[in-house]
N, C-alpha and C positions, 0 to 999 in steps of 0.2 A: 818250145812246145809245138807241136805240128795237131793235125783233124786226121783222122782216118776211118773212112767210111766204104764199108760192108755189106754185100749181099749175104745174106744167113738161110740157115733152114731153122733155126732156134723159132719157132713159132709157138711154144708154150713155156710154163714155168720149168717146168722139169726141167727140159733142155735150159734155159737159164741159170738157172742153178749149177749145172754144169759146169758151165762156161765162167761163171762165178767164182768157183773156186780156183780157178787158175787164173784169172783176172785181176784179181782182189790182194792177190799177195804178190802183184808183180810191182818192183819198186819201179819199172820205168811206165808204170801208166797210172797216169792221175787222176782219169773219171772213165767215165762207160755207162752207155745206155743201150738200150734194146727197142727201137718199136714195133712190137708184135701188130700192131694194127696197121702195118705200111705190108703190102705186098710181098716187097723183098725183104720184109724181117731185119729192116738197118741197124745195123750194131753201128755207134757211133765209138772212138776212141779217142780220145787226150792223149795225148805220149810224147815222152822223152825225142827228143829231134832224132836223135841216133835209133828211132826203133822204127820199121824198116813194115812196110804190106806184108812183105812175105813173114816175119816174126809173129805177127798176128794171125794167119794163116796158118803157120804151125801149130800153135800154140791152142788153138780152135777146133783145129782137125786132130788133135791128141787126146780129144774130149769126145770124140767121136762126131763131129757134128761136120757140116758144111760152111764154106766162106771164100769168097770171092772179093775180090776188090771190085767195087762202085765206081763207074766213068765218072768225073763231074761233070 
């Protein structure tokens, strides 16, 4: 299981929601969180070792929304 952390535009629920539904049902990701109260709106991710910045990025951006991968 790998961390993968996100710059977002998802700064409300709506956009959450969003992002939600195509989140929620993905078998290779085990948790997710949002915090709307951090600046860059960090989407946090759990996931499958095999799933990859750029899958999360798609997957994000098919919801219409923005995401970037986070320097640590």
């Amino acid at each position: 299981m790998k961390l993968l952390i996100f710059k977002t535009d998802i700064e409300n629920i709506f956009k959450a929601k969003k992002v939600n539904a195509v989140l929620a049902y993905s078998t290779k990701i085990f948790d997710w969180s949002i915090d709307m109260e951090d600046i860059d709106n960090v989407l946090r991710i759990e996931a499958d070792d095999r799933y990859t910045e750029s899958d999360i990025i798609e997957l994000v951006s098919k919801c219409g929304l923005h995401c970037e991968s986070l320097p640590d």
